[in-house]
KEKE-3310 file (N, C-alpha, C; in steps of 0.2 Angstrom, whole numbers, plus 5000, padded with zeros to 4 digits):
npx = (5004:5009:5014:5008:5014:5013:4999:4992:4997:4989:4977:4976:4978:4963:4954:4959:4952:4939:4937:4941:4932:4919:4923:4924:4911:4902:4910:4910:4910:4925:4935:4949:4942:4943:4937:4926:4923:4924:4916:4924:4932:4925:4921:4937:4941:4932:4934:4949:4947:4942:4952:4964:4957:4957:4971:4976:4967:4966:4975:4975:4960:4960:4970:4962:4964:4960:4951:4935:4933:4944:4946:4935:4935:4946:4940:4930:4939:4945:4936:4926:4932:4932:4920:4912:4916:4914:4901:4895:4900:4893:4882:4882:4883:4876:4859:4846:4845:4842:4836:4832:4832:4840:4852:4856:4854:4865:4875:4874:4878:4867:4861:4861:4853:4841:4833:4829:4839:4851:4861:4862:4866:4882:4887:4896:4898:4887:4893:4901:4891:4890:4902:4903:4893:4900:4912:4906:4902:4913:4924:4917:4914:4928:4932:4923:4929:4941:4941:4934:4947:4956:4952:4950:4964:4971:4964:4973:4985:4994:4995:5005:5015:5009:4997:4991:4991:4984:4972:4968:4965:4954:4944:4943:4938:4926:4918:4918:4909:4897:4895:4892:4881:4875:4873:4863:4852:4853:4849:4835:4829:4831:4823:4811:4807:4809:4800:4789:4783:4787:4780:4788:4799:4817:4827:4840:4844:4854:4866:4869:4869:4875:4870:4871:4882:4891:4899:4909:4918:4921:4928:4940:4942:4943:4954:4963:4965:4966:4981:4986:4986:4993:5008:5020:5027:5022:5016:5024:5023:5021:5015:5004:4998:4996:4987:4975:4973:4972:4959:4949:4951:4945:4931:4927:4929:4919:4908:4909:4906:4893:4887:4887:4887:4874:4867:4871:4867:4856:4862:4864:4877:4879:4879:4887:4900:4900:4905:4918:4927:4929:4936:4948:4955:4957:4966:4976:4978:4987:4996:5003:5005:5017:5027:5037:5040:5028:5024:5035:5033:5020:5025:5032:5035:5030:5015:5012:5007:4997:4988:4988:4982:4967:4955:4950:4950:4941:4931:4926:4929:4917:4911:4898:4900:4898:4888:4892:4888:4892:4906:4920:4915:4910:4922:4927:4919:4920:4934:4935:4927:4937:4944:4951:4959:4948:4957:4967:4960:4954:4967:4970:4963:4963:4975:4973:4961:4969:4979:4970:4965:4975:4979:4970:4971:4985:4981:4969:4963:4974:4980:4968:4965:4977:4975:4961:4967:4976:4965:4957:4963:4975:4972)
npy = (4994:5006:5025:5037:5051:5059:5055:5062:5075:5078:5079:5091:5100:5095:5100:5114:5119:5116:5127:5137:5135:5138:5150:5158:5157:5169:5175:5165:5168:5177:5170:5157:5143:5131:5133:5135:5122:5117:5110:5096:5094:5086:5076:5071:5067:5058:5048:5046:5041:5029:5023:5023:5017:5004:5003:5000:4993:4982:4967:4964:4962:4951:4942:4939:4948:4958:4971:4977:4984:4992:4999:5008:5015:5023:5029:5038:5046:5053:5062:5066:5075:5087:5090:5089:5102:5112:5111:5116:5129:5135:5132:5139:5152:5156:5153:5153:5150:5134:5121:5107:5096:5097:5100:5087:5079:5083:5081:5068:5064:5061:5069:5071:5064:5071:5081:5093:5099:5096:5103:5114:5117:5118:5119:5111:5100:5091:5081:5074:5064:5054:5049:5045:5032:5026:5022:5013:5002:4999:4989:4977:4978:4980:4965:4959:4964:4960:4947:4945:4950:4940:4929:4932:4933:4923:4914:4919:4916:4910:4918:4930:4945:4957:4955:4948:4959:4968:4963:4961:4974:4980:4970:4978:4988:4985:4982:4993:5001:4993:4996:5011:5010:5003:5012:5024:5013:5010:5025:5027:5019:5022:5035:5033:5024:5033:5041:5035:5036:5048:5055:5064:5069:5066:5076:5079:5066:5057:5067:5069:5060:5043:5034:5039:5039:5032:5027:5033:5029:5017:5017:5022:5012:5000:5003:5003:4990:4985:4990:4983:4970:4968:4964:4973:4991:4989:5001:5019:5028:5041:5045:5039:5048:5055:5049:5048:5063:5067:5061:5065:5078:5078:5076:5084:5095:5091:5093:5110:5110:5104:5116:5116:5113:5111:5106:5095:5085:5082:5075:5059:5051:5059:5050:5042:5054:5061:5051:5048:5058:5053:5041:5047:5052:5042:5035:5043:5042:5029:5032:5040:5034:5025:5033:5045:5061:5071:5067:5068:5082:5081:5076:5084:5095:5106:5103:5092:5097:5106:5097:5092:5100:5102:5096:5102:5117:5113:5113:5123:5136:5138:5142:5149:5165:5179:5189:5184:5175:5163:5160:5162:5167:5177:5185:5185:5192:5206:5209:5210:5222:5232:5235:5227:5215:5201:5188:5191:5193:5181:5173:5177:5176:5161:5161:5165:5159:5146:5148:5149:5137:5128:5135:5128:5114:5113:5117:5111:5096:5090:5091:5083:5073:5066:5063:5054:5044:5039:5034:5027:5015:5013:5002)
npz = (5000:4995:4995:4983:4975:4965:4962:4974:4972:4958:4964:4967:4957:4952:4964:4958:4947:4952:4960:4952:4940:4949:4954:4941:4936:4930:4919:4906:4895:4894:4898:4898:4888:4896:4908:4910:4915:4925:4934:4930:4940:4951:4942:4942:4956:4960:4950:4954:4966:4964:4959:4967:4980:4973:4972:4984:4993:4985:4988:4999:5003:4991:4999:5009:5022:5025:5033:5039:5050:5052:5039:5039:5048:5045:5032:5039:5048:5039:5032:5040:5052:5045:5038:5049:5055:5044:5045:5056:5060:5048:5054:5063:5062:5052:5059:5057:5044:5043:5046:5058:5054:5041:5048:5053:5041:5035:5043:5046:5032:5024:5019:5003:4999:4997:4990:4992:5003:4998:4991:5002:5015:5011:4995:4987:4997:4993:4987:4996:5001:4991:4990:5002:5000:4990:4997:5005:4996:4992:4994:4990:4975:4973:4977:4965:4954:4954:4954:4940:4933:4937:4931:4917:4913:4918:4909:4897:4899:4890:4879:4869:4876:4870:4865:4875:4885:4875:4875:4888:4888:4880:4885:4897:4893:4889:4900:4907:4896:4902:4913:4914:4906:4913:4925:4920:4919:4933:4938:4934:4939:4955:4955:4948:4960:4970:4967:4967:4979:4986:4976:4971:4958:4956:4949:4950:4952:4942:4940:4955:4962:4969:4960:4948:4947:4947:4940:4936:4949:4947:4934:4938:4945:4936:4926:4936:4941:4927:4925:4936:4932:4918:4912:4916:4910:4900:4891:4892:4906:4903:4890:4893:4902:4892:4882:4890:4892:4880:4879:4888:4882:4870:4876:4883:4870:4861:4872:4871:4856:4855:4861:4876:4895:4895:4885:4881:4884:4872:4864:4857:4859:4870:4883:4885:4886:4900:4908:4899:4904:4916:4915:4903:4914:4923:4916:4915:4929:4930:4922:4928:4940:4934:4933:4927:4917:4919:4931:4941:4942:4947:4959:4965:4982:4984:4974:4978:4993:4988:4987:4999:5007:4996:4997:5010:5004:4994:5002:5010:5000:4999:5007:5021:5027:5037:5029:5016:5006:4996:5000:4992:4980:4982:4984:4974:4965:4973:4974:4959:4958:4963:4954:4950:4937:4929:4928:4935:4948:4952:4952:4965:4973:4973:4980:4993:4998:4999:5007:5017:5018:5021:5032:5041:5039:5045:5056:5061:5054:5051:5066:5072:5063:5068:5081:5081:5074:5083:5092:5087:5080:5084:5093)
capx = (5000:5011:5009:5009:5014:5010:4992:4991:4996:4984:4971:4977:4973:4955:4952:4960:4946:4933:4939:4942:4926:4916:4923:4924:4905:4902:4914:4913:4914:4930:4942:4948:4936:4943:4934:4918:4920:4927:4914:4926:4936:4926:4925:4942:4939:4930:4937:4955:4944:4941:4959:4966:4953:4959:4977:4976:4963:4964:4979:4972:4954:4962:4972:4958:4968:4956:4946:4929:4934:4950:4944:4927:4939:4950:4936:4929:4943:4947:4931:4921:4933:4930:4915:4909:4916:4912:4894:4892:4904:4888:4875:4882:4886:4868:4858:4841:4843:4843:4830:4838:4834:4844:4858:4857:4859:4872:4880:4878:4880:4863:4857:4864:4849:4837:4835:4827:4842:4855:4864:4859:4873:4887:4885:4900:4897:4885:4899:4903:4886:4891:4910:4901:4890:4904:4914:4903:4902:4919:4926:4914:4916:4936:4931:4922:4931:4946:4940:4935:4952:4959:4949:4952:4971:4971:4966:4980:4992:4999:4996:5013:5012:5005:4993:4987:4990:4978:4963:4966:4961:4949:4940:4942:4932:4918:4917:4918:4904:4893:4893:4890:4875:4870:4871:4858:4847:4851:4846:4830:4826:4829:4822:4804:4805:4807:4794:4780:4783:4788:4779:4794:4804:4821:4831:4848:4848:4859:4873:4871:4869:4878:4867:4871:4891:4896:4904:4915:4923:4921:4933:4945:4945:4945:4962:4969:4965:4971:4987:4989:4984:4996:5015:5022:5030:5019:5015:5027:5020:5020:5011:4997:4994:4996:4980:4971:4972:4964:4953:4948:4951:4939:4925:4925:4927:4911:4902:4907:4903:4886:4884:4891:4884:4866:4865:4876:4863:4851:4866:4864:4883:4881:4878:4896:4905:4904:4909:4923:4931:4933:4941:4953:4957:4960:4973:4982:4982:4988:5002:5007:5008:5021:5031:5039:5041:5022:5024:5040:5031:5015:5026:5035:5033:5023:5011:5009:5004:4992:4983:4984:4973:4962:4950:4947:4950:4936:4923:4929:4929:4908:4906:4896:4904:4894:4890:4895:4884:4894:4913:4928:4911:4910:4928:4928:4918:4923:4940:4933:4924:4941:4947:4957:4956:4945:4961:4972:4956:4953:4974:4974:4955:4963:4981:4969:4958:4974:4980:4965:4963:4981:4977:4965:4975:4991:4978:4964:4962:4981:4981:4963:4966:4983:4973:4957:4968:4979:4961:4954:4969:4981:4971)
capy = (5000:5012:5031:5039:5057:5063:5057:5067:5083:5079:5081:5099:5101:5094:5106:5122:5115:5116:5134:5144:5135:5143:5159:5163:5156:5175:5177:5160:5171:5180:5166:5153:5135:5126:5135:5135:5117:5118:5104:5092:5091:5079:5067:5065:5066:5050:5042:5046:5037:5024:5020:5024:5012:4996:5000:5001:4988:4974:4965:4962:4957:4943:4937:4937:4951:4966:4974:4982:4992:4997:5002:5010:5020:5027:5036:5042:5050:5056:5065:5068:5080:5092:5089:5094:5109:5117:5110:5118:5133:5136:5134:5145:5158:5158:5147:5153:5149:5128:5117:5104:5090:5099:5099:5081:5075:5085:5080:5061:5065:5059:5075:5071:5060:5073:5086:5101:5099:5092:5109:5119:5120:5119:5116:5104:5094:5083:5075:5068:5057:5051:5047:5038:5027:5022:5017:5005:4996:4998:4981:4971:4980:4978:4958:4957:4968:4956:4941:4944:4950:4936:4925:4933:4934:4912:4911:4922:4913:4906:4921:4933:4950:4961:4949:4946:4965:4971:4958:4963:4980:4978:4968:4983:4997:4982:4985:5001:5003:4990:5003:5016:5008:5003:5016:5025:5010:5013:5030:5027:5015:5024:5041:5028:5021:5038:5045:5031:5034:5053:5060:5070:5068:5069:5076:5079:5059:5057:5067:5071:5052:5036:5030:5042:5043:5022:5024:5037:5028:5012:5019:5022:5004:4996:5005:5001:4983:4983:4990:4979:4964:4968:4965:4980:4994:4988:5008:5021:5033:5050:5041:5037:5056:5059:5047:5052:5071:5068:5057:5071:5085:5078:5075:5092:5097:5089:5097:5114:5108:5104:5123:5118:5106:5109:5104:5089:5079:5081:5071:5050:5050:5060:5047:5043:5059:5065:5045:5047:5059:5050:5036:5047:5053:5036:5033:5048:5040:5025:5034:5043:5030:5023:5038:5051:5069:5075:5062:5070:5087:5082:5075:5089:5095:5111:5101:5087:5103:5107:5090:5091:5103:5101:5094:5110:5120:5111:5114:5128:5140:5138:5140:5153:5170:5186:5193:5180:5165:5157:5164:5162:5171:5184:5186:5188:5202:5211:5211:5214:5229:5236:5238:5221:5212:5195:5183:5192:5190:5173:5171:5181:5173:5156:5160:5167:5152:5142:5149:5148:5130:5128:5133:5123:5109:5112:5116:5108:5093:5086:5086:5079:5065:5060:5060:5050:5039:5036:5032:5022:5014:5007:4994)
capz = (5000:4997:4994:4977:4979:4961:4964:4978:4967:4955:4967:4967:4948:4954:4967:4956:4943:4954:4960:4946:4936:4950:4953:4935:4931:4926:4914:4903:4887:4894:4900:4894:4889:4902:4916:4907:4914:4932:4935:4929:4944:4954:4941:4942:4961:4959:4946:4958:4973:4965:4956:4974:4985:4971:4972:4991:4997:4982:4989:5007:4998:4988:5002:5017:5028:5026:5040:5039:5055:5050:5034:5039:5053:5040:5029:5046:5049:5032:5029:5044:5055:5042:5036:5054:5054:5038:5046:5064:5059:5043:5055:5069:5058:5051:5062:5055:5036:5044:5050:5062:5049:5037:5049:5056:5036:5034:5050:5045:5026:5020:5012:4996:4995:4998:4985:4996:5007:4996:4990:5006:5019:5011:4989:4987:5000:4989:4986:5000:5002:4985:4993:5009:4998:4988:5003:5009:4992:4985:4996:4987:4970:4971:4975:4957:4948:4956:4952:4934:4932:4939:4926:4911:4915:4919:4902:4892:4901:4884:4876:4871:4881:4868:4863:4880:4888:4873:4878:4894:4888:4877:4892:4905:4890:4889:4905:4908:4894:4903:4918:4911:4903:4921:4929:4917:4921:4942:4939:4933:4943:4957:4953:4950:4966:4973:4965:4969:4987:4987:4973:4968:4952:4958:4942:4950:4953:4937:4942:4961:4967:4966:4954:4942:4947:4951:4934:4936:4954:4942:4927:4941:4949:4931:4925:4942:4941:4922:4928:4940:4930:4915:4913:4919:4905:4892:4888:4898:4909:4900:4885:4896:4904:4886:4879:4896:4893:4874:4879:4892:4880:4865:4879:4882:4862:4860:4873:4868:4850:4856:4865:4883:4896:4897:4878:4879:4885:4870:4857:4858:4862:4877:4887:4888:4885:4903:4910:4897:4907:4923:4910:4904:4920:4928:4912:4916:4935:4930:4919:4934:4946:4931:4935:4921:4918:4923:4937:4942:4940:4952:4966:4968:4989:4982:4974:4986:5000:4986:4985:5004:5006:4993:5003:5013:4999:4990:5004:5012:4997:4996:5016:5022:5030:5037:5023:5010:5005:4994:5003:4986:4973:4985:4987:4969:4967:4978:4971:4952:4961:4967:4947:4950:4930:4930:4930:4945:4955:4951:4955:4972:4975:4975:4985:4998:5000:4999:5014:5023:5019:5023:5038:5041:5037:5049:5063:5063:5050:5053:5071:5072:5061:5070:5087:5079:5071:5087:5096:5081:5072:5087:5097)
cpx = (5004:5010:5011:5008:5012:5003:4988:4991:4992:4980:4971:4975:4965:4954:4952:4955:4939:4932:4938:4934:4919:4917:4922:4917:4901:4904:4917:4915:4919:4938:4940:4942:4937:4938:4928:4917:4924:4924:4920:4931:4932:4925:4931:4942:4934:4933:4945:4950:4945:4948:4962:4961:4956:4966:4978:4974:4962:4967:4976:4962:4955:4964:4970:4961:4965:4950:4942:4931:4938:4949:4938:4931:4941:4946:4932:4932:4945:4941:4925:4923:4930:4924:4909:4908:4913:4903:4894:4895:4897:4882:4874:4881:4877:4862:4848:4838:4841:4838:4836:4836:4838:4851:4860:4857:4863:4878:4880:4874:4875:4859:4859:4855:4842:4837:4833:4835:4851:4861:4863:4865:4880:4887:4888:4898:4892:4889:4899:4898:4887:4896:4908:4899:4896:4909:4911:4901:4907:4924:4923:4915:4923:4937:4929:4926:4938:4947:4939:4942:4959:4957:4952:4962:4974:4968:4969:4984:4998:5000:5001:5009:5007:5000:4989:4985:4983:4971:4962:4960:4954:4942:4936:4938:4927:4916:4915:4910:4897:4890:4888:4883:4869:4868:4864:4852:4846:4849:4839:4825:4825:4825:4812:4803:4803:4801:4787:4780:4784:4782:4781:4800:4812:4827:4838:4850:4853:4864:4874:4869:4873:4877:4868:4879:4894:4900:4911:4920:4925:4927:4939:4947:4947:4951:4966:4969:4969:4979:4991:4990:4991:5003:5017:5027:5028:5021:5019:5022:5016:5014:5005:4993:4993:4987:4977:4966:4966:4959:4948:4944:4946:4932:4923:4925:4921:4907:4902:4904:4894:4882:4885:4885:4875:4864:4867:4870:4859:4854:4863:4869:4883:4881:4883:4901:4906:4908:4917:4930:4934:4938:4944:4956:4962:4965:4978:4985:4986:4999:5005:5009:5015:5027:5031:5040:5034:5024:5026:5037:5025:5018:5030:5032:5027:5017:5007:5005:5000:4987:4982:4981:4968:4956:4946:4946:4944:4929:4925:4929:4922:4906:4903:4898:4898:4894:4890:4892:4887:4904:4916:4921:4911:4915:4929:4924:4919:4929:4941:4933:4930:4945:4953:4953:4954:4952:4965:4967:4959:4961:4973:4967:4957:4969:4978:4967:4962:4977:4975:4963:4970:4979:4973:4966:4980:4988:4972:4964:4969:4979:4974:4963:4971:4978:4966:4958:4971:4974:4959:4958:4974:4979:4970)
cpy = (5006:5019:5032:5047:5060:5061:5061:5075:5085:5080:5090:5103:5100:5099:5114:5121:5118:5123:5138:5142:5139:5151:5163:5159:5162:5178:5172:5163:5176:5176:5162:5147:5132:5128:5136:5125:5111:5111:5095:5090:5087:5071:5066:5063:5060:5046:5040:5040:5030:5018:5018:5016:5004:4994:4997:4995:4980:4969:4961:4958:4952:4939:4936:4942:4958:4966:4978:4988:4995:5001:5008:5015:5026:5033:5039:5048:5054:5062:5070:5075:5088:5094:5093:5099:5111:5117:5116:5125:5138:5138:5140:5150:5160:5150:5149:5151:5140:5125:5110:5097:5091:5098:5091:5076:5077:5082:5070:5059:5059:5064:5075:5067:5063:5079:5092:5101:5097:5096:5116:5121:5122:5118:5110:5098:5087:5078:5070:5062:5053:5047:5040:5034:5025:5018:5012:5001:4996:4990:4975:4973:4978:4970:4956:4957:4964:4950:4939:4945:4944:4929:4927:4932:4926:4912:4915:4920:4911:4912:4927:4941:4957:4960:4949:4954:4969:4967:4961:4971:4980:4977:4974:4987:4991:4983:4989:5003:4998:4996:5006:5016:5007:5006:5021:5021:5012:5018:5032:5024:5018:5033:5038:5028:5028:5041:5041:5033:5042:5058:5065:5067:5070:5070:5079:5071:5058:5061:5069:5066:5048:5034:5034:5044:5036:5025:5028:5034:5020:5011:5018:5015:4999:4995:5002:4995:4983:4983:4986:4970:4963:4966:4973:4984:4992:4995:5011:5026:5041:5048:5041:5042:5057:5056:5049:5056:5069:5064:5064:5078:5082:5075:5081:5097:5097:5092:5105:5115:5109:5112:5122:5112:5106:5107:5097:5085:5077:5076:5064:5047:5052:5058:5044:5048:5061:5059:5044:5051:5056:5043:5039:5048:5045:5032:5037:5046:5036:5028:5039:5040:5026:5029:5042:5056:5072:5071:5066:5077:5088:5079:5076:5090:5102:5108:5095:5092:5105:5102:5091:5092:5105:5099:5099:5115:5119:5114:5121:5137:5141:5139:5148:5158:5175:5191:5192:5174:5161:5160:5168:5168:5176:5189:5190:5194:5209:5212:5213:5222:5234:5237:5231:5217:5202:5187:5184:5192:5184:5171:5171:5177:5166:5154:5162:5162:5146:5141:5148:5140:5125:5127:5129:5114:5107:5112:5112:5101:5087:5084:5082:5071:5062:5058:5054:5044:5032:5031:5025:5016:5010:5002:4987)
cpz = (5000:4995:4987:4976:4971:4960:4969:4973:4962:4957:4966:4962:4950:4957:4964:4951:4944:4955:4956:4942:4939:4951:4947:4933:4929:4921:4910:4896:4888:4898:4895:4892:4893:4907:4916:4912:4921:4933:4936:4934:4949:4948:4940:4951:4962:4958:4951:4964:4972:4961:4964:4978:4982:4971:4979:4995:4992:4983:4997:5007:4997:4994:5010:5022:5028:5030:5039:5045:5054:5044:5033:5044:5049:5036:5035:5047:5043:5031:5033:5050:5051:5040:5042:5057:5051:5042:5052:5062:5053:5046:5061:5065:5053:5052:5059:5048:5039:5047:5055:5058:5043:5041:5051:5047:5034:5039:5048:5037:5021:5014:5007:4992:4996:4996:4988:5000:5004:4995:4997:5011:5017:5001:4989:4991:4999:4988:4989:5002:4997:4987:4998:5006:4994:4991:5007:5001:4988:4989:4989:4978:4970:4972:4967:4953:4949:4950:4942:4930:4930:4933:4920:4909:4912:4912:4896:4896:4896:4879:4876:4875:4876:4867:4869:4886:4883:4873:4882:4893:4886:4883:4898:4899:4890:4894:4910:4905:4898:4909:4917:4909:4909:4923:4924:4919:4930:4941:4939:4938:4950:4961:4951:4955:4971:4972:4968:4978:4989:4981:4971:4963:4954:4951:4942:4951:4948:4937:4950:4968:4965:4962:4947:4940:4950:4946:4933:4941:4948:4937:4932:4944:4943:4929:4931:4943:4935:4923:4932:4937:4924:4915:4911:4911:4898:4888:4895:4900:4907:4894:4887:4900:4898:4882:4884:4890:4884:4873:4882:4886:4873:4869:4880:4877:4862:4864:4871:4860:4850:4861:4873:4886:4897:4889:4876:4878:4878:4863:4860:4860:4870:4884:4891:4887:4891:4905:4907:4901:4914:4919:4911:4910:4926:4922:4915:4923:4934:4925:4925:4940:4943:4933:4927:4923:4918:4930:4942:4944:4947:4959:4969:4974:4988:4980:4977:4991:4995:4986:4991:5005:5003:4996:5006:5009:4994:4993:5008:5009:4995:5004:5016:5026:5031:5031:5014:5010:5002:4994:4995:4981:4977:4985:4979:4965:4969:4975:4966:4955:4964:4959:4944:4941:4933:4934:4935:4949:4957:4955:4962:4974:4980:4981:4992:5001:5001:5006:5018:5024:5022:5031:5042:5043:5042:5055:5067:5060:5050:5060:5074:5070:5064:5076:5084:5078:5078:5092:5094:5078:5076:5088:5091)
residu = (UNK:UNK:UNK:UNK:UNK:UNK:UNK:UNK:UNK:UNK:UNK:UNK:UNK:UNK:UNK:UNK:UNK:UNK:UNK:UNK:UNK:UNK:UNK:UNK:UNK:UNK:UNK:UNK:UNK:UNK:UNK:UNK:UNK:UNK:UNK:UNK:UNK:UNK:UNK:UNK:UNK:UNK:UNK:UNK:UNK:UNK:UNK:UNK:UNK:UNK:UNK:UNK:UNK:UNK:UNK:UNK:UNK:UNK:UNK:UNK:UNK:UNK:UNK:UNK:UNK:UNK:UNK:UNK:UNK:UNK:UNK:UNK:UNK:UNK:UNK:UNK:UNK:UNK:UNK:UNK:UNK:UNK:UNK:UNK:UNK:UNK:UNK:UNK:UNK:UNK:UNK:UNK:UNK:UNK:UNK:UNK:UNK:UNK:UNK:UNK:UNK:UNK:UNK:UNK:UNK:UNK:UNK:UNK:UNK:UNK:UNK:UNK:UNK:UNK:UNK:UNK:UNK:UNK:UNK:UNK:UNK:UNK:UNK:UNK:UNK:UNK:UNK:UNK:UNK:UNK:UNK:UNK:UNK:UNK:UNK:UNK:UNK:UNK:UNK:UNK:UNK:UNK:UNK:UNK:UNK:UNK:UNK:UNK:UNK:UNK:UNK:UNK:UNK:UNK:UNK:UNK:UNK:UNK:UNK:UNK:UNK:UNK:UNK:UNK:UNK:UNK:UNK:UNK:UNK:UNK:UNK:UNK:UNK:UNK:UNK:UNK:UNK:UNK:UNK:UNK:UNK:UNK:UNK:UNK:UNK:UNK:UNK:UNK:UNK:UNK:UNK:UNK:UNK:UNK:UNK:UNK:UNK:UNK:UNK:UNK:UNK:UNK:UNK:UNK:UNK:UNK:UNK:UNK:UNK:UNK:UNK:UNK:UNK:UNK:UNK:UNK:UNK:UNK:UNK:UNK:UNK:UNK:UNK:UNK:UNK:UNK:UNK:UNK:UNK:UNK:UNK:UNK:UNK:UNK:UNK:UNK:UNK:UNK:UNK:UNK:UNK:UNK:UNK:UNK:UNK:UNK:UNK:UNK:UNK:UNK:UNK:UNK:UNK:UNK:UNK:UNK:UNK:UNK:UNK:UNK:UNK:UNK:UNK:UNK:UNK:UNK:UNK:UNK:UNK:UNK:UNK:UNK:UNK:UNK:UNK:UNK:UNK:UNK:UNK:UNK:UNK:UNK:UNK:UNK:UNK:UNK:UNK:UNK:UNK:UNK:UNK:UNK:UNK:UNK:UNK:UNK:UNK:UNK:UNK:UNK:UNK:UNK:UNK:UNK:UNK:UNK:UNK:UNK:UNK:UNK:UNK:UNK:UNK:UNK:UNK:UNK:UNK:UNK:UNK:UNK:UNK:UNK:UNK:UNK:UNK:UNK:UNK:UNK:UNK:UNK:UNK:UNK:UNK:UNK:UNK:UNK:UNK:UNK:UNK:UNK:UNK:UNK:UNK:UNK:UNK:UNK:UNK:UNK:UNK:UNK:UNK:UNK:UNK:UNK:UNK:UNK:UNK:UNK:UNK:UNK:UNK:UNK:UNK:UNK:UNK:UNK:UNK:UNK:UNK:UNK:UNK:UNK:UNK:UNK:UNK:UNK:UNK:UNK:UNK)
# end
């Protein structure tokens, strides 16, 4: 299980993603097209969860030595010290916008599955009900996705390594597209069920549930099984950000082509154009866990301390302040408003919140998790 310091640094790209696409959601006709499309940082923030969870936990799986408590401790700890801040710190600070079932699913990170509630404390933190529910079923998921692995493998045994590394492949996009295809069925399915029992159409299920976001943690556990299944240096490292990024970068052509993302939907492709980017994403992982010159580049110490606090950084810059509903957009206004040009906001926007999530990080978020861990983690 060891660590992988240039997918720590990618996190950091996730997070500046998420940043910059909201702060600049006023000015997509005066920046670049990337920031028209900021969204794209949690799928890779997925698709990284779930490459991550198979490099981590698939070895202990196969060989009977993995612990639900140890494991189930771990994302505890990783998600919920902060988690309860951003909570209690949102409702102190404005305690009459909240009902006390709005904060109690906030506090155990069900409002994700309750659309009145689900963008209300904090936006991002949809997320994380998304995040929780995949930690309870990525054990059994990096079982299957093991197992079929392990199958396909036992019978290319005889076959030469090109020959047998491109089956593999091949194998893992069937795969992939079957997901994909799934998950449009879970999302229907449970977007019915709700409805017969609530009477409410819930039409952010398709991207702001599980059911509508397996495939992206998915894309990441498939390549990271590939990777581990194949003979090693088939393709080097650099090569494989490089197919990533245009896999990436011709998902996001096409939605601009189609007029941006509320049009995407209305193509017969679009049904895998956003899924493809958590694909590319989870290549680019896997070519960075090969190592190279981006590799070498993301796990430099600078961008390692931006991955770190990525996390804080992510929910942190949406918190609520006297004054400011959604903190970093207010932040950038205000700094427009002083004569500052759109891009050196945005700059000074994010080395602002950087610091503040830093802090964050060195005082609250470190030593909580050491003590949590020490509670949780020794006996």
């Amino acid at each position: 299980m060891t660590n992988i310091p240039a997918l720590t640094g990618i996190r950091a790209l996730a997070a500046g993603a998420v940043f910059f696409g909201h702060v600049f959601q006023q000015h997509h006709q005066d920046v670049l097209p990337i920031f028209k499309y900021g969204w794209m940082g949690v799928n890779v923030f997925f698709a990284l969860s779930g490459y991550l969870f198979y490099h981590l936990y698939a070895d202990s799986i196969e060989d009977h030595t993995f612990s639900w408590k140890r494991y189930l401790s771990k994302r505890f700890i990783r998600i919920y010290p902060l988690t309860i801040l951003i909570t209690v710190l949102t409702v102190v600070i404005s305690p009459s916008a909240f009902n006390l079932f709005d904060i109690l699913t906030h506090l155990t990170l069900l409002h994700g599955f309750i659309p009145d509630y689900r963008l209300s404390v904090n936006t991002p933190m949809w997320t994380l009900t998304v995040e929780l529910c995949f930690y309870l079923i990525a054990p059994i998921l990096i079982t299957y996705v093991t197992a079929l692995y392990r199958e396909k493998t036992n019978n290319l045994q005889s076959a030469g390594t090109f020959s047998a590394n491109t089956n593999i492949a091949l194998f893992a996009l069937a795969l992939w597209v079957l997901i994909v295809a799934s998950c449009n069925g879970f999302t229907q399915f449970y977007q019915n069920i709700t409805y017969f029992f609530t009477g409410l159409w819930d039409k952010g299920a398709g991207t702001l549930t599980i059911f509508g976001r397996l495939d992206d943690f998915v894309a990441g556990m498939l390549v990271a099984g590939y990777g581990r299944s194949i003979i090693k240096g088939f393709v080097k490292g650099d090569l494989l950000v490089l197919l990533g990024a245009i896999i990436i970068g011709s998902a996001l052509t096409f939605t601009e082509m189609q007029g941006g993302s509320d049009l995407v939907g209305r193509h017969k492709l679009s049904d895998f154009v956003y899924p493809s980017i958590a694909l590319g994403s989870s290549i680019i992982f896997l070519g960075l866990h090969r190592g190279g010159f981006i590799a070498n580049i993301l796990s430099s110490r600078f961008m390692v301390l931006l991955g770190n606090i990525s996390f804080g950084l992510y929910l942190i810059h949406f918190i609520t302040l006297p004054g400011f509903a959604q903190a970093a957009l207010e932040t950038q206004v205000y700094l427009e408003s002083m004569g500052l040009g759109i891009t050196f906001s945005g700059i000074l926007n994010y080395v602002c919140y950087s610091i503040l999530a830093y802090a964050t990080y060195l005082f609250y978020e470190k030593p909580v998790g050491l003590f949590l861990s020490k509670r949780m983690l020794s006996k």
